[in-house]
CHARMM internal coordinates of N, CA and C (Angstrom, degrees):
IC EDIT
DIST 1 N 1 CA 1.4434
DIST 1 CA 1 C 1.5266
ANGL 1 N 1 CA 1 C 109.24
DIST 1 C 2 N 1.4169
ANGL 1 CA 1 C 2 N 132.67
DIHE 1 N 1 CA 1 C 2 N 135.62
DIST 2 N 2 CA 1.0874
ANGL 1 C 2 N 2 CA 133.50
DIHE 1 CA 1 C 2 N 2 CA 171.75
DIST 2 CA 2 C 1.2194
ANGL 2 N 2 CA 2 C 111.92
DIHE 1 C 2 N 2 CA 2 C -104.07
DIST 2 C 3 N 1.3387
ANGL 2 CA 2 C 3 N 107.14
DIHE 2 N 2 CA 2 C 3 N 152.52
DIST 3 N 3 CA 1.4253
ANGL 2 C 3 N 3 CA 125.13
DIHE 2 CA 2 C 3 N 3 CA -150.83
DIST 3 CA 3 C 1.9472
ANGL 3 N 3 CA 3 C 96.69
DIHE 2 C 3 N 3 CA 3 C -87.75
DIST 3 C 4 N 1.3888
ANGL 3 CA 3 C 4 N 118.31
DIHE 3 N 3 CA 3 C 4 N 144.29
DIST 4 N 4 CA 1.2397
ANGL 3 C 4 N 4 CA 107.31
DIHE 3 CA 3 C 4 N 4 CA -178.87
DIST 4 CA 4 C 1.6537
ANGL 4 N 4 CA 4 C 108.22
DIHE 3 C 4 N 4 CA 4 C -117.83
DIST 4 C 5 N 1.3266
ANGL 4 CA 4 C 5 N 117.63
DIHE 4 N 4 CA 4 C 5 N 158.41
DIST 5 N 5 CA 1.0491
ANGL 4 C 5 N 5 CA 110.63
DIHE 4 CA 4 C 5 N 5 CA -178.14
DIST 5 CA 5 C 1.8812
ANGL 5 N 5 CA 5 C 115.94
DIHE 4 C 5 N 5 CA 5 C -142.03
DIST 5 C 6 N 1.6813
ANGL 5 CA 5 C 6 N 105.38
DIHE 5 N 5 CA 5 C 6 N 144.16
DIST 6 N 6 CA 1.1184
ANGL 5 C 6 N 6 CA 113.37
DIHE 5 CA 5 C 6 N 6 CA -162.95
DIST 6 CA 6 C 1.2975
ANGL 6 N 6 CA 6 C 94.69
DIHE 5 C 6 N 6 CA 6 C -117.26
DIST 6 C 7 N 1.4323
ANGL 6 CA 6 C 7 N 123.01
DIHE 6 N 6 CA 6 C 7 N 129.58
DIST 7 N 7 CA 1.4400
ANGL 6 C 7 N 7 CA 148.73
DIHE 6 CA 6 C 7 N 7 CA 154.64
DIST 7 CA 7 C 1.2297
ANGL 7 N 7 CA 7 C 121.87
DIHE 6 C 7 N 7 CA 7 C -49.57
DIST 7 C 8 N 1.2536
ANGL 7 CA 7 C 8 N 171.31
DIHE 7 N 7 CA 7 C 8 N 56.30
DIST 8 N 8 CA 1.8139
ANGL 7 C 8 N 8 CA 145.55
DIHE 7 CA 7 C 8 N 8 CA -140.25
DIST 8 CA 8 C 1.7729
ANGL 8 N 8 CA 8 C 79.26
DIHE 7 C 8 N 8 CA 8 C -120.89
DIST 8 C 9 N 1.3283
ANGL 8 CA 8 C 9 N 108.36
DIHE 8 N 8 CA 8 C 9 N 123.60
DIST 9 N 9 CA 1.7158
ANGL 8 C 9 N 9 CA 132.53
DIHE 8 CA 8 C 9 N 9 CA 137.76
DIST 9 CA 9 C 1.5392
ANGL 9 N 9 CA 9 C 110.80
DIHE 8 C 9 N 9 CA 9 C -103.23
DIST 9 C 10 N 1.6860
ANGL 9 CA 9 C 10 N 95.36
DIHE 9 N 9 CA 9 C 10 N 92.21
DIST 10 N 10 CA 1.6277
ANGL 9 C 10 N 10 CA 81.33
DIHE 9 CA 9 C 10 N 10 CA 147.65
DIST 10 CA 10 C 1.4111
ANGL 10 N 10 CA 10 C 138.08
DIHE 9 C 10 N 10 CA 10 C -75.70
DIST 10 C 11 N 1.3047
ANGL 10 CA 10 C 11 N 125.44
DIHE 10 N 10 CA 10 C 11 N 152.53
DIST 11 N 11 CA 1.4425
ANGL 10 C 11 N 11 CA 118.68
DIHE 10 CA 10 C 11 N 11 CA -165.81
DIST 11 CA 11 C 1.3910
ANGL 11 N 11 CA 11 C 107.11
DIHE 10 C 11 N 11 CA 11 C -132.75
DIST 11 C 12 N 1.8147
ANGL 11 CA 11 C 12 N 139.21
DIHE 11 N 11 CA 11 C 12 N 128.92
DIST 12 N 12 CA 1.0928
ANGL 11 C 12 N 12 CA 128.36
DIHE 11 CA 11 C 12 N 12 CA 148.36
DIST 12 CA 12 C 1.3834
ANGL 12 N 12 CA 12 C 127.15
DIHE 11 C 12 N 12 CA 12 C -120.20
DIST 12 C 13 N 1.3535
ANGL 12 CA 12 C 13 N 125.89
DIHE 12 N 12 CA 12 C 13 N 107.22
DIST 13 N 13 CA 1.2714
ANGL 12 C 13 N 13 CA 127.98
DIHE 12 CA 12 C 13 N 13 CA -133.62
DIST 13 CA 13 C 1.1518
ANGL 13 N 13 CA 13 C 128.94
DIHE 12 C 13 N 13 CA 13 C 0.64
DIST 13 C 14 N 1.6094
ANGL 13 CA 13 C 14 N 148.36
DIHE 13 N 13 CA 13 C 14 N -139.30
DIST 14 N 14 CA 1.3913
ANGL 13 C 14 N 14 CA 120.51
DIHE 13 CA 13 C 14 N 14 CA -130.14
DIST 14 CA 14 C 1.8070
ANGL 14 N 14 CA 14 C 141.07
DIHE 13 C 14 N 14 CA 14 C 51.76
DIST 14 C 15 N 1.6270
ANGL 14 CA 14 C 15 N 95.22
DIHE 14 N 14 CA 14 C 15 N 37.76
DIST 15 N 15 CA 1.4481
ANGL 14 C 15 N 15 CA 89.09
DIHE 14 CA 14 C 15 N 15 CA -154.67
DIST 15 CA 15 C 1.4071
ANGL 15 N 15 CA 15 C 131.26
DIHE 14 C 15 N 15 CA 15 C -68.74
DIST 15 C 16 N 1.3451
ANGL 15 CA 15 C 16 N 102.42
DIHE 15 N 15 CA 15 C 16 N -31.56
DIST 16 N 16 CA 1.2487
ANGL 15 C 16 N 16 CA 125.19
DIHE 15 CA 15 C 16 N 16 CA 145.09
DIST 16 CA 16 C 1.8674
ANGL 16 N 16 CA 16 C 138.60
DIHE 15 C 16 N 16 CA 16 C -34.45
DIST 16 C 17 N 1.0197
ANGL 16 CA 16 C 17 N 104.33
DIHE 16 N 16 CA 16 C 17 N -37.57
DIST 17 N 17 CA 1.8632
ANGL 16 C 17 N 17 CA 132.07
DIHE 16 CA 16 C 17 N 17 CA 165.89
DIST 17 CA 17 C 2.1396
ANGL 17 N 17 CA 17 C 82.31
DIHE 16 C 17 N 17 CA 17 C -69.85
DIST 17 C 18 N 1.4236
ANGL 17 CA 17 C 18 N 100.54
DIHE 17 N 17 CA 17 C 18 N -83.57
DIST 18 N 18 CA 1.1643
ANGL 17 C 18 N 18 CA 101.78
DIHE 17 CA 17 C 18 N 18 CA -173.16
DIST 18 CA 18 C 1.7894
ANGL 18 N 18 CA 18 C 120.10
DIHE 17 C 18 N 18 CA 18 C -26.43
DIST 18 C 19 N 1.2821
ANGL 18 CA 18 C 19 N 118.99
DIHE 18 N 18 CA 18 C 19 N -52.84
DIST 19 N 19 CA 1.5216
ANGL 18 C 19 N 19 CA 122.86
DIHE 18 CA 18 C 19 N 19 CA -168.89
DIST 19 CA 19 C 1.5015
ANGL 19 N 19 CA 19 C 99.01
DIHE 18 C 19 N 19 CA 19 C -63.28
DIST 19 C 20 N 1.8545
ANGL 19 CA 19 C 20 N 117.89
DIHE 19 N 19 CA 19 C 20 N -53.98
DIST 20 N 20 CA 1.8768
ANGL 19 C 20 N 20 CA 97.83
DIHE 19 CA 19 C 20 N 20 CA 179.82
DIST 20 CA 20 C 1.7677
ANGL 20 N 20 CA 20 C 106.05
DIHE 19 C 20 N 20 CA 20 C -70.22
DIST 20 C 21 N 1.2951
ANGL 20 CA 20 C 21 N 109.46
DIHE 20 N 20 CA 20 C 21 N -0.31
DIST 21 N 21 CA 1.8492
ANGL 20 C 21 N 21 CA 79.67
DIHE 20 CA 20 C 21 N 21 CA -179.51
DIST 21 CA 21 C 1.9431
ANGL 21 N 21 CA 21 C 98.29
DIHE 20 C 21 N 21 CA 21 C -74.60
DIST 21 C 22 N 1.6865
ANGL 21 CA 21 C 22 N 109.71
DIHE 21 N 21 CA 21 C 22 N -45.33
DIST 22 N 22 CA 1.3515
ANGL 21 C 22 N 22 CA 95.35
DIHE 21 CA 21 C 22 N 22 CA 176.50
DIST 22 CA 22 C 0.9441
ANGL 22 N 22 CA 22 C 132.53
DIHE 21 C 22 N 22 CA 22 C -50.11
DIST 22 C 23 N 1.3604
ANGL 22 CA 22 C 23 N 124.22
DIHE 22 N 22 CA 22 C 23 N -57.82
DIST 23 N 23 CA 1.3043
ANGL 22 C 23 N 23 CA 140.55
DIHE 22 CA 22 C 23 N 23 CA 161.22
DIST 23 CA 23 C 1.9176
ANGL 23 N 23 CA 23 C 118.52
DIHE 22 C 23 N 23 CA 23 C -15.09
DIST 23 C 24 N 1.1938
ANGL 23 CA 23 C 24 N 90.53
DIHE 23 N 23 CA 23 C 24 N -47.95
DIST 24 N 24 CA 1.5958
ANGL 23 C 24 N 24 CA 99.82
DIHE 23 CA 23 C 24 N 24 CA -177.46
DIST 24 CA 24 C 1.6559
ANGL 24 N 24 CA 24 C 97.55
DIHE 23 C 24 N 24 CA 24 C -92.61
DIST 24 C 25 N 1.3416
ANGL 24 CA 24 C 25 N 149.08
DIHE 24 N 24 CA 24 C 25 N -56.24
DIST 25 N 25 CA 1.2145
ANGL 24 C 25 N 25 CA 153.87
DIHE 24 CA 24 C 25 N 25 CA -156.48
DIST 25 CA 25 C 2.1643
ANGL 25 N 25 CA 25 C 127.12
DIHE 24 C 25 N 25 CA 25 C -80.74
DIST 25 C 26 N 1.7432
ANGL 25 CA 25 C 26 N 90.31
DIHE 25 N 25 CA 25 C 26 N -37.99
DIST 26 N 26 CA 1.4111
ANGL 25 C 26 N 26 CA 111.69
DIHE 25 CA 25 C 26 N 26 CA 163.95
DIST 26 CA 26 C 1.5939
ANGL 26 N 26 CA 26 C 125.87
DIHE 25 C 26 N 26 CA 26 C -35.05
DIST 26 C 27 N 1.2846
ANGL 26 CA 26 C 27 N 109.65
DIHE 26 N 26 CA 26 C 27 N -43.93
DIST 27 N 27 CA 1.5295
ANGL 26 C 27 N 27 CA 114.80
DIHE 26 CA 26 C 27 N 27 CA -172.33
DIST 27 CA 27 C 1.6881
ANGL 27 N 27 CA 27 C 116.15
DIHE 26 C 27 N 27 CA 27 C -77.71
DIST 27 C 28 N 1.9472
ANGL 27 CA 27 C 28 N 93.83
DIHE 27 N 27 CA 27 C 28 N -23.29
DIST 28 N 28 CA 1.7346
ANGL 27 C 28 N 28 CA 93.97
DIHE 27 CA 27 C 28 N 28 CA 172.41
DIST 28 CA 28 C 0.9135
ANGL 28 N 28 CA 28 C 124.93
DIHE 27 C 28 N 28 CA 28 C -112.75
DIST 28 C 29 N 1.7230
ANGL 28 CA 28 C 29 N 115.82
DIHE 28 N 28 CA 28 C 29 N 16.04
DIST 29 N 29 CA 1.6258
ANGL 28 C 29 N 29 CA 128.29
DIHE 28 CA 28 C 29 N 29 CA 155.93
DIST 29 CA 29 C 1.5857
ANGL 29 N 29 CA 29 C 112.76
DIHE 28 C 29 N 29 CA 29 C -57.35
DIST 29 C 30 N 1.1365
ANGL 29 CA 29 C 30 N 125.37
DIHE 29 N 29 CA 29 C 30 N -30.63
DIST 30 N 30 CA 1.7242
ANGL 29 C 30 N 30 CA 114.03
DIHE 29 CA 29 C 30 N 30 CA -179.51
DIST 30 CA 30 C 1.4256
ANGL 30 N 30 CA 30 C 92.83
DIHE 29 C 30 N 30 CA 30 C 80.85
DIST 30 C 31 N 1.6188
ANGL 30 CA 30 C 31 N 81.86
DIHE 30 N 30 CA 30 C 31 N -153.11
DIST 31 N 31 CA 1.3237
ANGL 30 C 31 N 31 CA 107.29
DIHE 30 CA 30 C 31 N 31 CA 164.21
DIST 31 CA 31 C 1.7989
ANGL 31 N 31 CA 31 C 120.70
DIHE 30 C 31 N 31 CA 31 C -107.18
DIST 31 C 32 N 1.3858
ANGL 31 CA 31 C 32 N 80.92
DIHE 31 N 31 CA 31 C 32 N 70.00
DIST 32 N 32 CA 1.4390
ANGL 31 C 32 N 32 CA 77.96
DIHE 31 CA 31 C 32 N 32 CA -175.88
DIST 32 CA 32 C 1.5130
ANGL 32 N 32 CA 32 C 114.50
DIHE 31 C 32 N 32 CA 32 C -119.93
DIST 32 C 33 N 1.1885
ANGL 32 CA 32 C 33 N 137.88
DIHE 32 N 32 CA 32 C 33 N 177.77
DIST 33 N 33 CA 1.5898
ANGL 32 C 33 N 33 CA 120.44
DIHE 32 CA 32 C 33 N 33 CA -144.80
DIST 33 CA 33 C 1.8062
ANGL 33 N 33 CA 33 C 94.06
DIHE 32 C 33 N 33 CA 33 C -113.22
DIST 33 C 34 N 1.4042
ANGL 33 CA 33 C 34 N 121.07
DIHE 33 N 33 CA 33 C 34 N 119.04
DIST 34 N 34 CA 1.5728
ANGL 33 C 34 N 34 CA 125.87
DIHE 33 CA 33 C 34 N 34 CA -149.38
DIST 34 CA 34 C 1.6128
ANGL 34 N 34 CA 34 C 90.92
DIHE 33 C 34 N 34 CA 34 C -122.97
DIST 34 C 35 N 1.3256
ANGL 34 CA 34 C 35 N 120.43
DIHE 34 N 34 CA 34 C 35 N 114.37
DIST 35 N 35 CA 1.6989
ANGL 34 C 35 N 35 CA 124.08
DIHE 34 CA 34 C 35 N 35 CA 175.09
DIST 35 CA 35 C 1.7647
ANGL 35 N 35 CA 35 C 93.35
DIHE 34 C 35 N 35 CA 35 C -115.07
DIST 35 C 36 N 1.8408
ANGL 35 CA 35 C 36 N 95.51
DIHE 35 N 35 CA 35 C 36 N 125.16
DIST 36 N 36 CA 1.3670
ANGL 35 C 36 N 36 CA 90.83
DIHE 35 CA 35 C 36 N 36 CA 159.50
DIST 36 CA 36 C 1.6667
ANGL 36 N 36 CA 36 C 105.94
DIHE 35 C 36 N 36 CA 36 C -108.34
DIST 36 C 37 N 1.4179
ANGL 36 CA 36 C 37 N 99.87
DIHE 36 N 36 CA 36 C 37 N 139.11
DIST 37 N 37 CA 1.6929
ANGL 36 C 37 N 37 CA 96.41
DIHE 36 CA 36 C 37 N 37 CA -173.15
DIST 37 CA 37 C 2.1946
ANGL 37 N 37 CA 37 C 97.49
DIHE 36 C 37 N 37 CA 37 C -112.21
DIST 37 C 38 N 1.4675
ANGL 37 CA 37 C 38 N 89.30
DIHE 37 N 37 CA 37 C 38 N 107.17
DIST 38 N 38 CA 1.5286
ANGL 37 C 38 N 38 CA 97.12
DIHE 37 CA 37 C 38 N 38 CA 165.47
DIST 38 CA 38 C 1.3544
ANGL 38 N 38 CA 38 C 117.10
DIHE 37 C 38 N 38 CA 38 C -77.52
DIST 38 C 39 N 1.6015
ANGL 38 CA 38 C 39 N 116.19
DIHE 38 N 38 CA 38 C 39 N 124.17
DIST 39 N 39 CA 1.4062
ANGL 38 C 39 N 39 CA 131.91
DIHE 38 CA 38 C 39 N 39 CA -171.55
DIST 39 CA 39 C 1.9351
ANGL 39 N 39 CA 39 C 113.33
DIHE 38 C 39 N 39 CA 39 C -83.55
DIST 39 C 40 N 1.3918
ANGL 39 CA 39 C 40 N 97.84
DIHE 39 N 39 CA 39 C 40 N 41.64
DIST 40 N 40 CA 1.5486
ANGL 39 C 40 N 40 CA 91.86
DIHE 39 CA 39 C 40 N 40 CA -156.98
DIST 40 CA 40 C 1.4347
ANGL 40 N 40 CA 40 C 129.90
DIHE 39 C 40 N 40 CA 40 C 70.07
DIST 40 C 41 N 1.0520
ANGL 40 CA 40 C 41 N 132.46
DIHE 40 N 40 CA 40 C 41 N 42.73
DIST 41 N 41 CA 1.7333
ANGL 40 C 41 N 41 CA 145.22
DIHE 40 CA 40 C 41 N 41 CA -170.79
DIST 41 CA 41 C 1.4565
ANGL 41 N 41 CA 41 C 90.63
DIHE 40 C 41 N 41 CA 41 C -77.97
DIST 41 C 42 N 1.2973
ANGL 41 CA 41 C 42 N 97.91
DIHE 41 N 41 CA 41 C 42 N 130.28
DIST 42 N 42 CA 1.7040
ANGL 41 C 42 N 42 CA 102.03
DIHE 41 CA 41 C 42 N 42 CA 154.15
DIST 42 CA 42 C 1.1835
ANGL 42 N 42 CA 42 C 118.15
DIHE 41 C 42 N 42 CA 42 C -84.41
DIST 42 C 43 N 1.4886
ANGL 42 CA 42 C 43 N 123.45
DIHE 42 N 42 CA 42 C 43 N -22.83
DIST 43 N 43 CA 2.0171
ANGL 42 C 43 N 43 CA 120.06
DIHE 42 CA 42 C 43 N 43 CA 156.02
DIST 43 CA 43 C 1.4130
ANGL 43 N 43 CA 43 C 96.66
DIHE 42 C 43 N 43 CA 43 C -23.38
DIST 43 C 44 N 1.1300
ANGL 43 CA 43 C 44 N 113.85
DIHE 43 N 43 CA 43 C 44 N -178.65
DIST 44 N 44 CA 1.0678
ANGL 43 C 44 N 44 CA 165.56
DIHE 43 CA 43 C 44 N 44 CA 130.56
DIST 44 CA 44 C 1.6946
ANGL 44 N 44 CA 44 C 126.44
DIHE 43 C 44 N 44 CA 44 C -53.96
DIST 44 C 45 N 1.3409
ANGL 44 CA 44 C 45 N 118.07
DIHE 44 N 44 CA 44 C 45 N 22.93
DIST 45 N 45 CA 1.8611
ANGL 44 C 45 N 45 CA 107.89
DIHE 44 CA 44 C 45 N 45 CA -162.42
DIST 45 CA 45 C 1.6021
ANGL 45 N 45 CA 45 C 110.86
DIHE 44 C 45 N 45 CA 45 C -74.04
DIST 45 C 46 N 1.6327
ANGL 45 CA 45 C 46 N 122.90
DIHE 45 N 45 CA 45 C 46 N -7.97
DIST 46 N 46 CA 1.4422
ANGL 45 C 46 N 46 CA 101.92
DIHE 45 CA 45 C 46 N 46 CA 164.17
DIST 46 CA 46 C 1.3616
ANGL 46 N 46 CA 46 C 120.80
DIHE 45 C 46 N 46 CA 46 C -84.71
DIST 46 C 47 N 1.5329
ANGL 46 CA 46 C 47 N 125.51
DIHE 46 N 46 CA 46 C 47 N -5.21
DIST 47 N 47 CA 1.4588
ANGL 46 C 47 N 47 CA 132.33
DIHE 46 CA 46 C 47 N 47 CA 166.39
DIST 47 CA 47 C 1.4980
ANGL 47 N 47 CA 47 C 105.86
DIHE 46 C 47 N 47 CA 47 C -77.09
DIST 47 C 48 N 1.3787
ANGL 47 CA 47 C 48 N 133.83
DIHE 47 N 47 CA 47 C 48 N -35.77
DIST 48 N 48 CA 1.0320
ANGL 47 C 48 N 48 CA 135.88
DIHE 47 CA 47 C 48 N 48 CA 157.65
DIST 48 CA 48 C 1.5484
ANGL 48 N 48 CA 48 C 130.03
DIHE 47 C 48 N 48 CA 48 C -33.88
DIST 48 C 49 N 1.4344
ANGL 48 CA 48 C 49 N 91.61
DIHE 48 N 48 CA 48 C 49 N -52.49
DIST 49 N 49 CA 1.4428
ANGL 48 C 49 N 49 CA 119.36
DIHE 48 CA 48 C 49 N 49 CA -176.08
DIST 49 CA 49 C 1.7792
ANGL 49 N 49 CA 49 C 111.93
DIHE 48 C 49 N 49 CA 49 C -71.67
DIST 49 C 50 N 1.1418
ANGL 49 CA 49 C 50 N 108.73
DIHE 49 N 49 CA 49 C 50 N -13.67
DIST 50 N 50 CA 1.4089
ANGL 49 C 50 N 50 CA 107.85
DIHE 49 CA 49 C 50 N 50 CA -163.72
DIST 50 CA 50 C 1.8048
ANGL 50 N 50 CA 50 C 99.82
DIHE 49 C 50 N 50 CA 50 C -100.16
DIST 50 C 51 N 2.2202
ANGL 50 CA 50 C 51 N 96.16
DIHE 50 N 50 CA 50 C 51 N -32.56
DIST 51 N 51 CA 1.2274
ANGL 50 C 51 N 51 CA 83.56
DIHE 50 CA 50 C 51 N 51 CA 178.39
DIST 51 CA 51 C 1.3695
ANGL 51 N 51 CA 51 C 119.06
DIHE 50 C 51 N 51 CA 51 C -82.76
DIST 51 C 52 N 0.9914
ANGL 51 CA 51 C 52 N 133.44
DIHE 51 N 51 CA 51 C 52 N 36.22
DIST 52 N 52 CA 1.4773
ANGL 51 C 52 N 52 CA 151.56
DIHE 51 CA 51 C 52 N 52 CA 135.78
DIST 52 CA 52 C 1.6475
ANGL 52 N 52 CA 52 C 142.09
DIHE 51 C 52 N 52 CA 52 C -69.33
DIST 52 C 53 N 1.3294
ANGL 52 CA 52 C 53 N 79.60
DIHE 52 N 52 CA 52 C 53 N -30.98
DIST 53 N 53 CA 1.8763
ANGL 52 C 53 N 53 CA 105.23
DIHE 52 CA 52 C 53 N 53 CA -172.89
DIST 53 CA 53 C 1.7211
ANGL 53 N 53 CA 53 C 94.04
DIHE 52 C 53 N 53 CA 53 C 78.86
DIST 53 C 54 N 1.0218
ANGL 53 CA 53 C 54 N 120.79
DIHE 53 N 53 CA 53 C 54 N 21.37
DIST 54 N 54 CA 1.4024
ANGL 53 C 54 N 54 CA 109.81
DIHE 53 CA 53 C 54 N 54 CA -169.26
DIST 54 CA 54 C 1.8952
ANGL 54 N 54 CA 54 C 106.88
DIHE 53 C 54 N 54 CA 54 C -62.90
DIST 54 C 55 N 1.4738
ANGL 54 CA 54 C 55 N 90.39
DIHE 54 N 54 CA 54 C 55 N 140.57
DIST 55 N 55 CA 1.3740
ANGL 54 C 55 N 55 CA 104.81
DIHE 54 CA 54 C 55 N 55 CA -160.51
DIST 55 CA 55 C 1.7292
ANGL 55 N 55 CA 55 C 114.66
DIHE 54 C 55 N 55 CA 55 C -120.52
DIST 55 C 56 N 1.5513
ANGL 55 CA 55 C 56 N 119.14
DIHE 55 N 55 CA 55 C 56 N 14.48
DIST 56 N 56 CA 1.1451
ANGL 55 C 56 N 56 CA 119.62
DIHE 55 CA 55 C 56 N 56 CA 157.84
DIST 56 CA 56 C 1.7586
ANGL 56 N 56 CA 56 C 121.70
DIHE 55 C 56 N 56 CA 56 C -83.21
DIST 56 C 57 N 1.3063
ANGL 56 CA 56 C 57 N 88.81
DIHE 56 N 56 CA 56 C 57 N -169.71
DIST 57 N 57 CA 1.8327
ANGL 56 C 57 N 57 CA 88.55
DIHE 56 CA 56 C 57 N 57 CA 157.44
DIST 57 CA 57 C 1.1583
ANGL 57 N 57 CA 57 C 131.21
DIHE 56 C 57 N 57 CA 57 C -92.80
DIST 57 C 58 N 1.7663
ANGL 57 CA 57 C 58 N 106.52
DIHE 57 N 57 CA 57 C 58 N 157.64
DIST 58 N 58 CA 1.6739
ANGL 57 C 58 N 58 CA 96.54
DIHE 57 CA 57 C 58 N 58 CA -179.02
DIST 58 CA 58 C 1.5031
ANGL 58 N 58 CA 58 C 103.67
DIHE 57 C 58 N 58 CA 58 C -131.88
DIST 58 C 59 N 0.9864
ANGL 58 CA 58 C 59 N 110.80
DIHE 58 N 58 CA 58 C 59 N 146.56
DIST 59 N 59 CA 1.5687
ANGL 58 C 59 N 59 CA 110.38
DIHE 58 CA 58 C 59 N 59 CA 171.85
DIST 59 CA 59 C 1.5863
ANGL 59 N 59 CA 59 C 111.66
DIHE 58 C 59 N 59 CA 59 C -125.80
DIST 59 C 60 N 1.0009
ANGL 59 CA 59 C 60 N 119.07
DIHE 59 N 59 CA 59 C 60 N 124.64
DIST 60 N 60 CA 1.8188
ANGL 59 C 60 N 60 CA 129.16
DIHE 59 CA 59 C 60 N 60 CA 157.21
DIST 60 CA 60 C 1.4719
ANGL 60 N 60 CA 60 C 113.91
DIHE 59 C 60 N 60 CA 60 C -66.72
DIST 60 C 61 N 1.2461
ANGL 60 CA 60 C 61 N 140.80
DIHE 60 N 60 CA 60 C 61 N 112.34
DIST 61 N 61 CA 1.3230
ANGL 60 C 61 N 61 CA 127.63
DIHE 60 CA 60 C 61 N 61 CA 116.65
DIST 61 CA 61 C 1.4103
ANGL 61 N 61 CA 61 C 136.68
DIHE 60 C 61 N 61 CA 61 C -32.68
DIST 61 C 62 N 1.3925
ANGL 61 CA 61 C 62 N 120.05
DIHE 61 N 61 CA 61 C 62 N 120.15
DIST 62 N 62 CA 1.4070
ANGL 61 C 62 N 62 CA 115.71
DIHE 61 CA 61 C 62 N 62 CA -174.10
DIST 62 CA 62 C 1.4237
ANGL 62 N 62 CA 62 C 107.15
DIHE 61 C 62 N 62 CA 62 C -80.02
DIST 62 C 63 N 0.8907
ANGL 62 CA 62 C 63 N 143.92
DIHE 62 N 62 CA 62 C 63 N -30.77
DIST 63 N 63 CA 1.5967
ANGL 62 C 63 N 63 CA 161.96
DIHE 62 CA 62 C 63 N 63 CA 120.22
DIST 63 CA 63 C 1.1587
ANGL 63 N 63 CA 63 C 127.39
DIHE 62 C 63 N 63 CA 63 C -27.28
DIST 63 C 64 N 1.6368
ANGL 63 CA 63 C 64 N 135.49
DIHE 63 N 63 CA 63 C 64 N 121.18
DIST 64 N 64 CA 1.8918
ANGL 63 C 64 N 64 CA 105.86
DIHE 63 CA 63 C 64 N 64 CA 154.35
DIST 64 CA 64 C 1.1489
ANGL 64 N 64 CA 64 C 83.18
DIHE 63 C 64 N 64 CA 64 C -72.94
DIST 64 C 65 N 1.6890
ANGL 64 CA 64 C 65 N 90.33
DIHE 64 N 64 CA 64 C 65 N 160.51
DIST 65 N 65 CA 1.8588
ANGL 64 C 65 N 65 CA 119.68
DIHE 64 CA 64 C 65 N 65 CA 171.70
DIST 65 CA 65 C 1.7103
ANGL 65 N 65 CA 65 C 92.76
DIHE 64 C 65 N 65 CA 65 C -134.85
DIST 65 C 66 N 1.2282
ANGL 65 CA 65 C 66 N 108.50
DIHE 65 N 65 CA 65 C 66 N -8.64
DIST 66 N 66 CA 1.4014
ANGL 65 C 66 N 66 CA 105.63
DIHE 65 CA 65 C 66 N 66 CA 171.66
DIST 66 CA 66 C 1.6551
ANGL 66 N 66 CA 66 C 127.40
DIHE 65 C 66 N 66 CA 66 C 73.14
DIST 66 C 67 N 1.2648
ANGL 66 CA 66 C 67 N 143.49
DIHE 66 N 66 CA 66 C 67 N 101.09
DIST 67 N 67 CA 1.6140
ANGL 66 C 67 N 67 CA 145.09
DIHE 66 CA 66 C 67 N 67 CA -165.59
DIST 67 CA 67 C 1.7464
ANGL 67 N 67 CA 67 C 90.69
DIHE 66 C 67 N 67 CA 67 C -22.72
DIST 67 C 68 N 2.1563
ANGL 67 CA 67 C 68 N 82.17
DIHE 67 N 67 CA 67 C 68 N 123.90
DIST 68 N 68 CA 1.5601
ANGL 67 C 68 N 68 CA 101.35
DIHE 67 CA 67 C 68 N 68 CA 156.79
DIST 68 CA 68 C 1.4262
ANGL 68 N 68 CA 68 C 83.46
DIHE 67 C 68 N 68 CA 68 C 82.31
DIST 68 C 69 N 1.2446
ANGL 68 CA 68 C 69 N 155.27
DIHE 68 N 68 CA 68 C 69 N 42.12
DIST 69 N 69 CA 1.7390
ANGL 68 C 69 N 69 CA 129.67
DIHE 68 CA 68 C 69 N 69 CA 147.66
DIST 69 CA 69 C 1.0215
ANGL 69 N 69 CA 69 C 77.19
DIHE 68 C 69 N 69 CA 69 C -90.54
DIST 69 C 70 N 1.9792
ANGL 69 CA 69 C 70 N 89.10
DIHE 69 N 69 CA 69 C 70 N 161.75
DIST 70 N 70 CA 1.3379
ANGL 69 C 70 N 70 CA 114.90
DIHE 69 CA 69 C 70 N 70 CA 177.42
DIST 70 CA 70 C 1.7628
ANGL 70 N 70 CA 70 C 103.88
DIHE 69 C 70 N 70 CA 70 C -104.14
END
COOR INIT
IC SEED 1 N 1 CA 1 C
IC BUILD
């Protein structure tokens, strides 16, 4: 069995910071399974995300709950 692996970037705006971290990090994700979790940003981070071609999932919080709520 091979071991699988999950990515989680949470993000609260900064979207811009966000686009060079992909930019620089994308090519040594593989194929490996990459969730960006938006903390409620008023940016823009799925326009961000697109100018990437970024090709994982994304999820919005309608809420911050802030890194680590349960």
């Amino acid at each position: 069995m091979k071991d699988q692996i999950t990515i989680i970037i949470p993000v609260y705006n900064n979207a811009q910071l966000l686009v060079r971290t992909l930019k620089a990090n994308l090519p040594h994700f593989g194929s490996y399974h990459v969730v960006i979790v938006d903390d409620a940003s008023t940016e823009d981070i799925k326009g961000a995300l697109q100018e990437v071609n970024f090709q994982g999932e994304y999820i919005k919080n309608r809420v911050n709950v802030g890194f680590g709520a349960r």
